[in-house]
N, C-alpha and C positions, 0 to 999 in steps of 0.2 A: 194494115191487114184487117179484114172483115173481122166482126164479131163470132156470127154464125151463131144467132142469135139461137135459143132452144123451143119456139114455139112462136104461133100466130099473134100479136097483141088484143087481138079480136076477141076471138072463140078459144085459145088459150089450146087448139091440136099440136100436136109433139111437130116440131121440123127439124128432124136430126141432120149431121152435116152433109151427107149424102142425098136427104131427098131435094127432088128437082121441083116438089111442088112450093117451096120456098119460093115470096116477091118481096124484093126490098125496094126501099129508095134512096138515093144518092145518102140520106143521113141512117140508113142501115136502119130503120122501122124496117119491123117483118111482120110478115102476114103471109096465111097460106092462101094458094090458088084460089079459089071459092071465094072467100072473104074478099081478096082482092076482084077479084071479076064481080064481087055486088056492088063494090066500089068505085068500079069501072077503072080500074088502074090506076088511081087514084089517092095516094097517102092522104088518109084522114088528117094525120098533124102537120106537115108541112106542104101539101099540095102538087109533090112531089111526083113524077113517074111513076110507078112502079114496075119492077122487070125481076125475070126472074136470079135471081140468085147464084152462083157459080157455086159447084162441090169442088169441095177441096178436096184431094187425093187423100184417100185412107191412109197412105204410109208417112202424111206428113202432120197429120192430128198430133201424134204423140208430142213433135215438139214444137206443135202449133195446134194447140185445143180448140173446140168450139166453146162456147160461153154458157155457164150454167144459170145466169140469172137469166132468170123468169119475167118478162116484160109483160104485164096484159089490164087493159081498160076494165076496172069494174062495171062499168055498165058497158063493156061492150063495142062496137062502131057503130 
């Protein structure tokens, strides 16, 4: 099951589990839209795809959460 991670690893913008501007890669790095399109779709860490994300239905959070730890690059991408 996805993480659903809670924010960009980049710029550190909120990606809750709902929004669509969410892109992962096959290893679940996340990054929002913008960050990934400077990157040209591109995972910085693994060289991976990037694509957008699936939301997970609201009514199945409760007994399947998104993740609250905070992934993000001090310096950045």
């Amino acid at each position: 099951m996805l993480e659903l991670r809670p924010c960009c690893e980049c710029c550190a913008v909120d990606l809750p589990p709902a929004s669509r501007l969410a892109m992962i890669c096959s290893f679940e790095c996340t990054f929002c839209h913008d960050c990934a399109q400077k990157m040209h779709d591109e995972c910085p860490n693994c060289g991976g795809e990037l694509v957008r994300r699936p939301v997970r239905p609201a009514d199945k959070l409760p007994k399947n959460p998104a993740s609250i730890v905070r992934i993000v690059k001090p310096a950045g991408c």
